[in-house]
C-alpha positions, 0 to 999 in steps of 0.5 A: 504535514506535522508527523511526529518522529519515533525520536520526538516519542520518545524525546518525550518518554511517550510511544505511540499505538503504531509505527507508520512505515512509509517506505522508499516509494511513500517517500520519494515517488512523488505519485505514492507521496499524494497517497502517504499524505492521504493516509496521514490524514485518515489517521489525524482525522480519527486521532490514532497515535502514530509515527514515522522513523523519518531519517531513521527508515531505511529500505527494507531491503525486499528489492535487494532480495528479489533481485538476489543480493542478500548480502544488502538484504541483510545489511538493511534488514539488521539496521532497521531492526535495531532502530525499530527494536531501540524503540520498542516497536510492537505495531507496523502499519505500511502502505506498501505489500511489499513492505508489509510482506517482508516486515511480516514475513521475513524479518522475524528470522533476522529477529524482527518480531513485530505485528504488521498490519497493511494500511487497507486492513487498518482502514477497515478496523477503524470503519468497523470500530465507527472511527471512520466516519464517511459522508453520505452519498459521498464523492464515489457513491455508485461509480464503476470501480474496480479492484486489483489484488497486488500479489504481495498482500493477495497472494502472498498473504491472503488478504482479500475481503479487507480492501473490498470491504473499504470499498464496500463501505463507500457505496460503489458499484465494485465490478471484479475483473476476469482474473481476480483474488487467488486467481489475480494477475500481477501488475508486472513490477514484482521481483524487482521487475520494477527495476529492470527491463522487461524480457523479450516478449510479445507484450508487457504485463501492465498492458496486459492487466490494465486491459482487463481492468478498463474492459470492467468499465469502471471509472476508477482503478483501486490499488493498494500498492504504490508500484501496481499504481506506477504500472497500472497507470502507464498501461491506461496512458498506453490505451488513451485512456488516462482521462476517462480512468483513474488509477487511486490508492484506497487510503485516497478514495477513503481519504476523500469520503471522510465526514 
């Protein structure tokens, strides 16, 4: 894919309507790199102006601050400011809640003052403006999915009925697990937990959701989140389950049901 960078904007004294922020996972997970190509094309296909920072995006420091080194938070925190401020940033999409959260939530203290919108909310606006255009009957028409709320954007920021209503939108059957919306349960890799190994116990937190979500009977697990899907993922392999259950990104399913 031919992205175009903030330097090339502004190379070219242009800046686009939005930064994409693609973050550590979207760059290098291999699994959430098949999501961050998924949304690229959602914003193509509708012609939105947007960018990367490419070599220029740093981690944003969120795993250094849950696991409690807020020196290197900081550190992070400081340099992506002044890149995104050099450019006159305004508007911040990212496909991660944890990304989103911090960008949102924390960086306006350290004099990061930007909107940031999560990729589910943006991809509902544009099907909302009719800039979405999605097949009729499309791929997901009437299959079994069910939805799970990532702490960081549920939670953490109450964004609830925008993911849903994307899912809406592409005609399935939406079947809500035991414990869902404020009620939600994490996927086991907040914190930084997604770094470390777990406590001792019983069993492990992605088990333990991953049960709720294939006892729904939905084909297909949404996420919004690259480290839920990691987690989600292993905990359906762990109950061979991996090939009646797929665990996909919104941006993926909207992705595959474009006009």
């Amino acid at each position: 894919m031919n992205i175009k960078s903030m330097a090339a904007f502004a190379a070219e004294g242009s800046s686009p309507e939005i930064l994409f922020w693609v973050g550590c996972a979207g760059s290098f997970d291999q699994r959430a790199q098949r999501v961050t190509k998924a949304f690229a094309s959602i914003l193509e296909k509708v012609g939105l102006s947007f960018a990367i920072l490419g070599k220029e995006e740093m981690c944003t420091g969120d795993p250094a601050r849950r696991s409690g080194n807020e020196f290197l938070f900081q550190m992070m925190a400081y340099n992506n400011i002044q890149t995104m401020n050099a450019y006159n940033i305004k508007r911040i999409v990212t496909t991660c809640p944890h990304c989103f959260n911090v960008l949102k939530n924390e960086y306006p203290a350290l004099g990061g003052n930007y909107e940031v919108v999560h990729h589910t909310t943006l991809i509902q606006e544009l099907i909302n403006d009719g800039r979405i255009q999605l097949k009729e009957g499309g791929s997901f028409k009437g299959k079994r999915i069910t939805y799970h709320d990532s702490c960081y954007l549920g939670r953490a920021n109450n964004v609830y009925e925008a993911p849903r209503a994307v899912l809406e939108a592409l005609d399935v059957e939406l079947v809500e697990m035991k414990r869902c919306r404020t009620n939600g349960l994490c996927c086991g890799a907040g914190g930084a937990q997604m770094f470390k190994e777990d406590e001792p116990g019983t069993t492990r937190i992605n088990f333990e959701r991953s049960e709720e979500a294939l006892a729904t009977g939905a084909s297909i697990i949404a996420s919004n989140c690259p480290f839920c899907t990691t987690m989600l993922s292993d905990g359906v392999k762990k109950f061979e389950q991996e090939d009646n259950v797929q665990i996909m990104d919104i941006a993926e399913l909207v992705a595959a049901s474009l006009k």
